[in-house]
N, CA, C and O atoms as a Maestro MAE file, in Angstrom:
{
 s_m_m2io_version
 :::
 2.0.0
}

f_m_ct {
 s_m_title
 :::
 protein
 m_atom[264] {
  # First column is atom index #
  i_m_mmod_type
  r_m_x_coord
  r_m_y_coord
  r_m_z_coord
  i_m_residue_number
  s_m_chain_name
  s_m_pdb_residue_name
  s_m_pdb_atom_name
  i_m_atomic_number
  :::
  1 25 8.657 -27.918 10.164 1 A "UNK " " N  " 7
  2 3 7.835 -26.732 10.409 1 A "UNK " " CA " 6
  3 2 7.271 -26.244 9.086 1 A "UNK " " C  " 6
  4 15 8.052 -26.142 8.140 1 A "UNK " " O  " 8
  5 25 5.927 -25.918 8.918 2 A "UNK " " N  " 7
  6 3 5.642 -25.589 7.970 2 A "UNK " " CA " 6
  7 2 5.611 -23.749 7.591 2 A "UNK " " C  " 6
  8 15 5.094 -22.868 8.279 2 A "UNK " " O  " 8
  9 25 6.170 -23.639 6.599 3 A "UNK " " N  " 7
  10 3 6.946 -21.993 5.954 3 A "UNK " " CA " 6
  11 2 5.184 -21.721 5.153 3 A "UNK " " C  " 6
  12 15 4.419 -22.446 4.517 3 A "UNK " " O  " 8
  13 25 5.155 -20.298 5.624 4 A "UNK " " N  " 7
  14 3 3.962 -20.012 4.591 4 A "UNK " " CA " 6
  15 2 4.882 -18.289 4.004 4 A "UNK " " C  " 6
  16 15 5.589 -17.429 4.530 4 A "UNK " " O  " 8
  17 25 4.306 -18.567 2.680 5 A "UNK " " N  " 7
  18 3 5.649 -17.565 1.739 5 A "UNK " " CA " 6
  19 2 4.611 -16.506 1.630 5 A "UNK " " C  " 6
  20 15 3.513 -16.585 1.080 5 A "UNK " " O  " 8
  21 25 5.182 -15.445 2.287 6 A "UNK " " N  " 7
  22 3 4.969 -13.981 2.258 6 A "UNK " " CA " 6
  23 2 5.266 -13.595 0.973 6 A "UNK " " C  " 6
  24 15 6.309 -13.992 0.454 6 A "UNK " " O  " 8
  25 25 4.003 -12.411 0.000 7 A "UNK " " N  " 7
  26 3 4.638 -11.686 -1.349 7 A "UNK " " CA " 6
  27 2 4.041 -10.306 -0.632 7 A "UNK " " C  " 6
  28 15 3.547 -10.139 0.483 7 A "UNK " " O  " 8
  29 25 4.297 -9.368 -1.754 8 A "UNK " " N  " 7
  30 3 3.189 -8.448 -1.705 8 A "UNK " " CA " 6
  31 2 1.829 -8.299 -1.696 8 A "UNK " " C  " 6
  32 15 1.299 -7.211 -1.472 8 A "UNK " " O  " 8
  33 25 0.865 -9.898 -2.054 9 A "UNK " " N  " 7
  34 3 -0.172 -10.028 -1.917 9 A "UNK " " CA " 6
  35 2 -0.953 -10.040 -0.170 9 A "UNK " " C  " 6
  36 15 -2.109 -9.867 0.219 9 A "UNK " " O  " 8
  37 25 0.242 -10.310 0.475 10 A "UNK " " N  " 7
  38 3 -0.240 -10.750 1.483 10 A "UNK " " CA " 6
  39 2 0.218 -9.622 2.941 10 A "UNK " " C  " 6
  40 15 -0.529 -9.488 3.910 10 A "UNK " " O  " 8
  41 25 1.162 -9.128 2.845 11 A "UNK " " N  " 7
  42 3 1.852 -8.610 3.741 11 A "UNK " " CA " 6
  43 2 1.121 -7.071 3.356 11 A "UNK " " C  " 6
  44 15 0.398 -6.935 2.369 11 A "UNK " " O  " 8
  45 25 1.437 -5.972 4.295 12 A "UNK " " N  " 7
  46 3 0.743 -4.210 4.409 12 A "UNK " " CA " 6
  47 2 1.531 -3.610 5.474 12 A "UNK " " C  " 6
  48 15 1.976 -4.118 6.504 12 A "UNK " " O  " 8
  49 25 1.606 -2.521 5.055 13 A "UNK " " N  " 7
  50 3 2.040 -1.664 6.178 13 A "UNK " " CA " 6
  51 2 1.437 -1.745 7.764 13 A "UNK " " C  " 6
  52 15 0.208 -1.749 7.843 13 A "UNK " " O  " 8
  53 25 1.880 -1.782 8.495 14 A "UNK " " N  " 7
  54 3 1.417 -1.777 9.839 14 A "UNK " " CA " 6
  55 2 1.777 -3.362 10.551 14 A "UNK " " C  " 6
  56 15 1.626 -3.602 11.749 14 A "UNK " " O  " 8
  57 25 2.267 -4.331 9.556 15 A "UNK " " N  " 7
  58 3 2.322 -5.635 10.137 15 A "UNK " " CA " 6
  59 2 3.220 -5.766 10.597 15 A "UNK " " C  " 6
  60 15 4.210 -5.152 10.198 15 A "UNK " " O  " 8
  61 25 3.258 -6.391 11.355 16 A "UNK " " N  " 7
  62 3 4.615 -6.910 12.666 16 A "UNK " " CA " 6
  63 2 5.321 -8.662 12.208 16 A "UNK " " C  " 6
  64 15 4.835 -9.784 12.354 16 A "UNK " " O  " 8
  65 25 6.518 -8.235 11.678 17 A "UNK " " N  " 7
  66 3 7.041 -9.629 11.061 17 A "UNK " " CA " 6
  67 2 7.897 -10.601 11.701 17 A "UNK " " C  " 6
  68 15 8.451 -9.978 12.607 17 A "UNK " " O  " 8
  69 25 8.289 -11.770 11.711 18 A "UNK " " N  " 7
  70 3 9.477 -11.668 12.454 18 A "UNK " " CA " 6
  71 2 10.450 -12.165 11.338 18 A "UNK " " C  " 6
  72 15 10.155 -12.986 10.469 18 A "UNK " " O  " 8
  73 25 11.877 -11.428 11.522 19 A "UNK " " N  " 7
  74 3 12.950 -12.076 10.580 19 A "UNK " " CA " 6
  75 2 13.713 -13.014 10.993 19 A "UNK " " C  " 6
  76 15 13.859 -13.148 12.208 19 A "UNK " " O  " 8
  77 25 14.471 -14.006 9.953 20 A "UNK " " N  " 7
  78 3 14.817 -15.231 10.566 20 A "UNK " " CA " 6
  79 2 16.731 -14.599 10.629 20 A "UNK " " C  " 6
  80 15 17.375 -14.182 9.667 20 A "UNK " " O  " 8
  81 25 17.196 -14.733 12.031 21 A "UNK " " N  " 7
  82 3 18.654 -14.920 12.064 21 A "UNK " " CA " 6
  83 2 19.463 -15.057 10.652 21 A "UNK " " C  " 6
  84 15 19.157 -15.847 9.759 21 A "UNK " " O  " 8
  85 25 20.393 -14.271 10.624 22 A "UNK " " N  " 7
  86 3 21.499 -14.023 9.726 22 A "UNK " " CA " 6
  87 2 22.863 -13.767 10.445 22 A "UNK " " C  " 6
  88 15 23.029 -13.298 11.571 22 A "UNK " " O  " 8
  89 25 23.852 -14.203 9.494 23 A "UNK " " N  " 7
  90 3 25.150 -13.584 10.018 23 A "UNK " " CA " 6
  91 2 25.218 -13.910 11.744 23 A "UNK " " C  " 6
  92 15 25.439 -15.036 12.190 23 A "UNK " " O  " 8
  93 25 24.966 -12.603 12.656 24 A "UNK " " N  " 7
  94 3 25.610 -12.817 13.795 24 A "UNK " " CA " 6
  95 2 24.510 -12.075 14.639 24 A "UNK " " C  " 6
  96 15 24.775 -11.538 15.714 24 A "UNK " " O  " 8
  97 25 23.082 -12.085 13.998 25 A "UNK " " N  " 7
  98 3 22.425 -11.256 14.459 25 A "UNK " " CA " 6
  99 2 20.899 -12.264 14.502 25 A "UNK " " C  " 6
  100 15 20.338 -12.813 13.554 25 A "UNK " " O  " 8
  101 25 20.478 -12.248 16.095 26 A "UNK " " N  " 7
  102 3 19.657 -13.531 15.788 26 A "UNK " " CA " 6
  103 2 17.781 -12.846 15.331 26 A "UNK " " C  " 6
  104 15 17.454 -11.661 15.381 26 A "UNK " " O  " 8
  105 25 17.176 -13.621 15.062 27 A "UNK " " N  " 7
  106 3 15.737 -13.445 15.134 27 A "UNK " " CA " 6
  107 2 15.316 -12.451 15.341 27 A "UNK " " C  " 6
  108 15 15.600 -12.104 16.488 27 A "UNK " " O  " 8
  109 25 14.323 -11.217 14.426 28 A "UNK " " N  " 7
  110 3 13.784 -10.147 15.076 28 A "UNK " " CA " 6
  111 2 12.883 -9.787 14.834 28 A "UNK " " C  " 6
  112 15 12.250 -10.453 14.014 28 A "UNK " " O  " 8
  113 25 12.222 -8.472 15.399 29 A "UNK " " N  " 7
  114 3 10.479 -8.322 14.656 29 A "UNK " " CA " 6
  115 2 10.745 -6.842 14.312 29 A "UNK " " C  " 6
  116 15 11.294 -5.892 14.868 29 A "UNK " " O  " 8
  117 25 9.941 -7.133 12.834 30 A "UNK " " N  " 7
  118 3 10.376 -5.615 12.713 30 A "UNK " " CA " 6
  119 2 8.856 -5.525 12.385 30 A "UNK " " C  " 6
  120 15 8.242 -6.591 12.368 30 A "UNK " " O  " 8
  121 25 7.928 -3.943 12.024 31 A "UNK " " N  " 7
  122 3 7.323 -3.286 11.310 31 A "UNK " " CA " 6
  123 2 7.638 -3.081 9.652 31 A "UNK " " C  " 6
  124 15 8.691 -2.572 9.267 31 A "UNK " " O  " 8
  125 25 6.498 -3.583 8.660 32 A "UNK " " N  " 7
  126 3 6.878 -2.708 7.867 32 A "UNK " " CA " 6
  127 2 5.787 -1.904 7.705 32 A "UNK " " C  " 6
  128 15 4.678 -1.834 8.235 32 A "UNK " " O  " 8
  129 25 6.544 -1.134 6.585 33 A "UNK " " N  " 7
  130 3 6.064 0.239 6.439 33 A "UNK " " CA " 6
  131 2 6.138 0.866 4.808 33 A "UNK " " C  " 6
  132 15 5.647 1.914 4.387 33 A "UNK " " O  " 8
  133 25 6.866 -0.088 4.131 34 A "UNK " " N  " 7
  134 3 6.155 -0.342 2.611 34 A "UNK " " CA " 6
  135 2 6.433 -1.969 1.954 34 A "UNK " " C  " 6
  136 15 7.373 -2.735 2.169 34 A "UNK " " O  " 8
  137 25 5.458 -2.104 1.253 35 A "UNK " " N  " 7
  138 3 5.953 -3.325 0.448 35 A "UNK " " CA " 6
  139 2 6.242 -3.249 -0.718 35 A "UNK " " C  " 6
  140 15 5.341 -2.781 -1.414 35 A "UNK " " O  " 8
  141 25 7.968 -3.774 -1.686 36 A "UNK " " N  " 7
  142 3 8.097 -3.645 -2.587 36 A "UNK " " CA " 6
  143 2 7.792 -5.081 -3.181 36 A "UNK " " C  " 6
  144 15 7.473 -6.101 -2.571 36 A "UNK " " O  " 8
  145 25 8.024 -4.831 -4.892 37 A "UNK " " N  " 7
  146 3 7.929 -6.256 -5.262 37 A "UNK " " CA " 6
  147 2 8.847 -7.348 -4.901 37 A "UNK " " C  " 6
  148 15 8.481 -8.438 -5.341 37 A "UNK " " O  " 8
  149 25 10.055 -7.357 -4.150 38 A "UNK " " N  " 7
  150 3 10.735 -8.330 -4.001 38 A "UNK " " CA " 6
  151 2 10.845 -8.337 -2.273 38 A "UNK " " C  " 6
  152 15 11.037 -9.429 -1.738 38 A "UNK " " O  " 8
  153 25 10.761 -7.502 -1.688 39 A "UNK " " N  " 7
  154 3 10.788 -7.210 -0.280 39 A "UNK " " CA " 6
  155 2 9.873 -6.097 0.585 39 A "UNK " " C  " 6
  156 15 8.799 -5.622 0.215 39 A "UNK " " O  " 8
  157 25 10.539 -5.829 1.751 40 A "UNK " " N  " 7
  158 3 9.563 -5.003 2.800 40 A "UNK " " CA " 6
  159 2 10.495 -3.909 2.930 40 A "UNK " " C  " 6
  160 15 11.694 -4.181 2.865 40 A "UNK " " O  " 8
  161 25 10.061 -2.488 3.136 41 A "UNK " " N  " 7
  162 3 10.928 -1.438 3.934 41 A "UNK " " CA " 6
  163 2 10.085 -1.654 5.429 41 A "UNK " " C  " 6
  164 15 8.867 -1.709 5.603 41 A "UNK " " O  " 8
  165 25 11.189 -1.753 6.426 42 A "UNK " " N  " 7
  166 3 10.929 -1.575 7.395 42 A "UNK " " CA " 6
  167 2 11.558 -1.689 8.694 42 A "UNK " " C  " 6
  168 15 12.746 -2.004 8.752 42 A "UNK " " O  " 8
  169 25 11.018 -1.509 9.537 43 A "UNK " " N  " 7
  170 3 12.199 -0.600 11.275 43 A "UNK " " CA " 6
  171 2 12.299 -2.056 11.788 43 A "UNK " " C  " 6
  172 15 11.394 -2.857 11.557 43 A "UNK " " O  " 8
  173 25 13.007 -2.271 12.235 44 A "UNK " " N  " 7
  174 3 13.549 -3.184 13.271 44 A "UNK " " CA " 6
  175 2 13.116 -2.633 15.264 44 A "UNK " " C  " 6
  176 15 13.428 -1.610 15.874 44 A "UNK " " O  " 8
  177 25 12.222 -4.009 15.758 45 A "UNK " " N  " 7
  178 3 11.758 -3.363 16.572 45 A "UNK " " CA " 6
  179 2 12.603 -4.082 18.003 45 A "UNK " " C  " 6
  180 15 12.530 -3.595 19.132 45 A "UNK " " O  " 8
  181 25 13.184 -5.000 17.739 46 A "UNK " " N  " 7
  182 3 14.173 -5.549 18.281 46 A "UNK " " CA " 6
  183 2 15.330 -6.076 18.185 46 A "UNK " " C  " 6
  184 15 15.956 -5.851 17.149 46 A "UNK " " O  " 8
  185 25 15.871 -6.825 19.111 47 A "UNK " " N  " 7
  186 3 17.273 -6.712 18.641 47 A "UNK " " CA " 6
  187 2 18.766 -5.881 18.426 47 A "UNK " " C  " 6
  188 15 18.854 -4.667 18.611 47 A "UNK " " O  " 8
  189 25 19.381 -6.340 18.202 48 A "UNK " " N  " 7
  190 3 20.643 -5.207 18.132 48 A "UNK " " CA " 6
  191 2 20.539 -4.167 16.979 48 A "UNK " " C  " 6
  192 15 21.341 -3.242 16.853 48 A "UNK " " O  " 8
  193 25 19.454 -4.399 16.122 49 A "UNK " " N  " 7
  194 3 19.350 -3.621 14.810 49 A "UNK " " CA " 6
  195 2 18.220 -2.616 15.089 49 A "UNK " " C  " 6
  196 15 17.713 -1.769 14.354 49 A "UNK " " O  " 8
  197 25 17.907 -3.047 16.706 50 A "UNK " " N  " 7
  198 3 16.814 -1.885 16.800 50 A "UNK " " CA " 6
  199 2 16.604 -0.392 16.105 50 A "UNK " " C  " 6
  200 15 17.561 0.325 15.812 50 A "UNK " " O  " 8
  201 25 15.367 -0.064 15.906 51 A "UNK " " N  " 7
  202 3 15.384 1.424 15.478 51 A "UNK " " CA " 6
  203 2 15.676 1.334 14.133 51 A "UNK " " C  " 6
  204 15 14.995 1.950 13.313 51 A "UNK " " O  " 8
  205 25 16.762 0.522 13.753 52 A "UNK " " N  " 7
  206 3 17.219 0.715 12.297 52 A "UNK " " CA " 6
  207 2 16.107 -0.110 10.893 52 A "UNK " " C  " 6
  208 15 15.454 -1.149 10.985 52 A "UNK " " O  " 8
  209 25 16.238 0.779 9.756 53 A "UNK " " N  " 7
  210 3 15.582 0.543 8.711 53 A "UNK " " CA " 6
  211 2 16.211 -0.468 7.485 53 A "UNK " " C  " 6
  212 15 17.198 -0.143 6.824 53 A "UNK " " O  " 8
  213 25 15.609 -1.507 7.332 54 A "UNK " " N  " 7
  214 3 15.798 -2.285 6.399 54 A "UNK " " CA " 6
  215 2 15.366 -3.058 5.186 54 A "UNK " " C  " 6
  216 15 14.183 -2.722 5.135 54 A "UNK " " O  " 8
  217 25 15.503 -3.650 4.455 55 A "UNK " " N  " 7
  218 3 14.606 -3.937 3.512 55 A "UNK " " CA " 6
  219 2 14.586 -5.602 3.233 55 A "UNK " " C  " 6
  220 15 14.762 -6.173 2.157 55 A "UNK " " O  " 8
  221 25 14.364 -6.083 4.319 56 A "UNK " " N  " 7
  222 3 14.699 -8.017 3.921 56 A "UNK " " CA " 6
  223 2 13.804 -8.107 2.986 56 A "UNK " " C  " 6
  224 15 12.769 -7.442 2.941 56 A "UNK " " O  " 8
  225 25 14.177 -8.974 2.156 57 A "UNK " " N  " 7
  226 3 13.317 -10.206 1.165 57 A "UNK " " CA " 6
  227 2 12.148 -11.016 1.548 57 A "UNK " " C  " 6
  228 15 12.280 -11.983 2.297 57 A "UNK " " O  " 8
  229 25 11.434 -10.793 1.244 58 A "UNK " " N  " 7
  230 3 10.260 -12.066 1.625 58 A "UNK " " CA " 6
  231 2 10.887 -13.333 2.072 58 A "UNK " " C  " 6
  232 15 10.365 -13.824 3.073 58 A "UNK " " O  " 8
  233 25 12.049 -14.075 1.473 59 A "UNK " " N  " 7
  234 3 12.027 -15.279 2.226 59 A "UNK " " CA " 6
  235 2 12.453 -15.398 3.480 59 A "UNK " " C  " 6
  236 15 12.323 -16.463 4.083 59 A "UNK " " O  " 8
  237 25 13.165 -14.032 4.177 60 A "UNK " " N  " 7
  238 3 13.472 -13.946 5.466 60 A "UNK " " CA " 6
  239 2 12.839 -13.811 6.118 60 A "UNK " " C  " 6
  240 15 13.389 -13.744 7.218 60 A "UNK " " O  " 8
  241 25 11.501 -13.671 6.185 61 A "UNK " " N  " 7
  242 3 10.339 -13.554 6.553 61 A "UNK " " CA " 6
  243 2 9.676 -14.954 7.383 61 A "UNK " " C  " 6
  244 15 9.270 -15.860 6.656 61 A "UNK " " O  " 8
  245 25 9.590 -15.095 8.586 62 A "UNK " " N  " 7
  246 3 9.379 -16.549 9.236 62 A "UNK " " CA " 6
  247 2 7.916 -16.697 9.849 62 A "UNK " " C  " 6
  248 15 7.360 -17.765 10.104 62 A "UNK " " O  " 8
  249 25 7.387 -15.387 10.041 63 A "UNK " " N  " 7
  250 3 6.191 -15.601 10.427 63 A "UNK " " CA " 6
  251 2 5.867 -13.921 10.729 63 A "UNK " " C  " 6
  252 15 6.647 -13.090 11.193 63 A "UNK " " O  " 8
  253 25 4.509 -13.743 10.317 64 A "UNK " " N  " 7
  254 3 3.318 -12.703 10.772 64 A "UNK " " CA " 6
  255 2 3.454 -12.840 12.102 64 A "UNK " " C  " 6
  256 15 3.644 -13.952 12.595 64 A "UNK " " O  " 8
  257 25 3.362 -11.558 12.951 65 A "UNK " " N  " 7
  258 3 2.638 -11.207 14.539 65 A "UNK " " CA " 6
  259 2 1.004 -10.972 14.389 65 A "UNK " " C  " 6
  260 15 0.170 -11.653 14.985 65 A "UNK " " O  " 8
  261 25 0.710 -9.918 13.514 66 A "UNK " " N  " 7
  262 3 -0.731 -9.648 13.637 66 A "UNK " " CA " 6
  263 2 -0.708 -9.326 12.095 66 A "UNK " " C  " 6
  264 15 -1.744 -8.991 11.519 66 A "UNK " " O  " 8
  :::
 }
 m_bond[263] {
  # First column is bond index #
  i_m_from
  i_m_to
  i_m_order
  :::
  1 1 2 1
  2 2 3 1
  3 3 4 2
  4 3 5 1
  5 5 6 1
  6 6 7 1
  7 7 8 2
  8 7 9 1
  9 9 10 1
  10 10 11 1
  11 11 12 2
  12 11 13 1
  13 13 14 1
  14 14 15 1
  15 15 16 2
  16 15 17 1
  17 17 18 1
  18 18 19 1
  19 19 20 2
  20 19 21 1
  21 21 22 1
  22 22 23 1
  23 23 24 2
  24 23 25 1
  25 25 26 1
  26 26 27 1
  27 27 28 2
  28 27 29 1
  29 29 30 1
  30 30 31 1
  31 31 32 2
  32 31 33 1
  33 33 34 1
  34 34 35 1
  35 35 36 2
  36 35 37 1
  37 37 38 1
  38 38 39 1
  39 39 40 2
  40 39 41 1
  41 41 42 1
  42 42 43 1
  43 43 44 2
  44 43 45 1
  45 45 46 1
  46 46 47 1
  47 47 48 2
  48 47 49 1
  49 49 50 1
  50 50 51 1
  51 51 52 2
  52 51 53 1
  53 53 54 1
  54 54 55 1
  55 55 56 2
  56 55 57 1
  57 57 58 1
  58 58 59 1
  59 59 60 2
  60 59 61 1
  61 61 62 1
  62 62 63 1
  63 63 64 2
  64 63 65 1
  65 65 66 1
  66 66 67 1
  67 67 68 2
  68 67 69 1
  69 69 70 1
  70 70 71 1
  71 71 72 2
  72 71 73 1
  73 73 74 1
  74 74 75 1
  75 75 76 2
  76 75 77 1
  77 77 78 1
  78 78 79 1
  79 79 80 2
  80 79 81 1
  81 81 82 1
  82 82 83 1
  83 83 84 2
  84 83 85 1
  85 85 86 1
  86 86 87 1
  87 87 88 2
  88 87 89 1
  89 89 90 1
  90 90 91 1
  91 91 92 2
  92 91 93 1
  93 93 94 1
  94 94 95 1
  95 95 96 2
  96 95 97 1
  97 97 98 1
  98 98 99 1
  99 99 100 2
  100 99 101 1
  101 101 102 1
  102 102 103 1
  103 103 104 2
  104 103 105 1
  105 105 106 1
  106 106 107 1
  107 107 108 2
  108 107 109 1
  109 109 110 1
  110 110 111 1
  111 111 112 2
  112 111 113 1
  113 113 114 1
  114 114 115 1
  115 115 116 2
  116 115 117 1
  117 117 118 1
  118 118 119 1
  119 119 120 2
  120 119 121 1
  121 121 122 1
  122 122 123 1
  123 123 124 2
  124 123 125 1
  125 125 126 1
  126 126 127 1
  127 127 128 2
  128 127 129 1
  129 129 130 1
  130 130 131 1
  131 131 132 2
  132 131 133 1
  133 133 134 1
  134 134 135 1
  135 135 136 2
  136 135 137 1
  137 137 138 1
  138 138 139 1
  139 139 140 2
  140 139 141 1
  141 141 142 1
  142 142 143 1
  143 143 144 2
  144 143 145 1
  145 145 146 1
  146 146 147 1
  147 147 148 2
  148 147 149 1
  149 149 150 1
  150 150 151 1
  151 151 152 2
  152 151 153 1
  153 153 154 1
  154 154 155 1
  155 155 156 2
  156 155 157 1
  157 157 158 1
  158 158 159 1
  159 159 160 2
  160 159 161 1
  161 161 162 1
  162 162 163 1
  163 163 164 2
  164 163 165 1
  165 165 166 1
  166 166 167 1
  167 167 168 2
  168 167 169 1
  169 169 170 1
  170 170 171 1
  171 171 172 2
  172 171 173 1
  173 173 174 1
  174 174 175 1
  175 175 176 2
  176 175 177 1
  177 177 178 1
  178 178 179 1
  179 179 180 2
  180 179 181 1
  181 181 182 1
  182 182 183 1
  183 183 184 2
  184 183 185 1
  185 185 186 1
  186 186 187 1
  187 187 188 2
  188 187 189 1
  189 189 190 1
  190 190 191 1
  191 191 192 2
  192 191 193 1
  193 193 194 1
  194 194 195 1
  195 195 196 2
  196 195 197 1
  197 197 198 1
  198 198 199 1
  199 199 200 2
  200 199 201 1
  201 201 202 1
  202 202 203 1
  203 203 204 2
  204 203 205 1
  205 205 206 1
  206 206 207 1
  207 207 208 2
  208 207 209 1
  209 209 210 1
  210 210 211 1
  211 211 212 2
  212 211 213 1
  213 213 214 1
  214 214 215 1
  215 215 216 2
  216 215 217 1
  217 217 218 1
  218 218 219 1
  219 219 220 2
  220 219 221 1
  221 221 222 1
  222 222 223 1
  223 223 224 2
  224 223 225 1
  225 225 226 1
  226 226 227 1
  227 227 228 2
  228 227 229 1
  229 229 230 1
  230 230 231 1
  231 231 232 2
  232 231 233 1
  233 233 234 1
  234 234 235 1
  235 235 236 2
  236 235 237 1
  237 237 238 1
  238 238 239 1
  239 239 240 2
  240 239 241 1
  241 241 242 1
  242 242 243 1
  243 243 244 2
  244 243 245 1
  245 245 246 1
  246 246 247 1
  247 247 248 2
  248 247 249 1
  249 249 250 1
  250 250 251 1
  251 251 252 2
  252 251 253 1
  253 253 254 1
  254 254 255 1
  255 255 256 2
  256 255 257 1
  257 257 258 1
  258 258 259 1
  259 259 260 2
  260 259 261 1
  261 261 262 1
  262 262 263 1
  263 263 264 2
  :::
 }
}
């Protein structure tokens, strides 16, 4: 599968991401809602982490929604 690497050049507030499974918690889409230089702040829109705010890394990052 081909990975296309999300930075701050590319990613903005309002985009719909999806994160790749960790730990015990599978696949999810969150919003963000800022971009730092190493990662995203942003809500979790599914999943068991729903509602909640986080800040993954760009490489957890598996693919853009819109």
């Amino acid at each position: 599968m081909d990975q296309t690497w999300h930075d701050k050049h590319t990613l903005t507030p309002g985009m719909h991401v999806v994160i790749h499974a960790f730990d015990d918690i599978p696949e999810h889409e969150f919003e963000i809602s800022e971009v730092f230089g190493d990662c995203v702040g942003s809500y979790s829109l599914t999943g068991p982490l729903a509602g909640e705010y986080g800040e993954p890394d760009f490489e957890m990052i598996l693919r853009v929604l819109d």
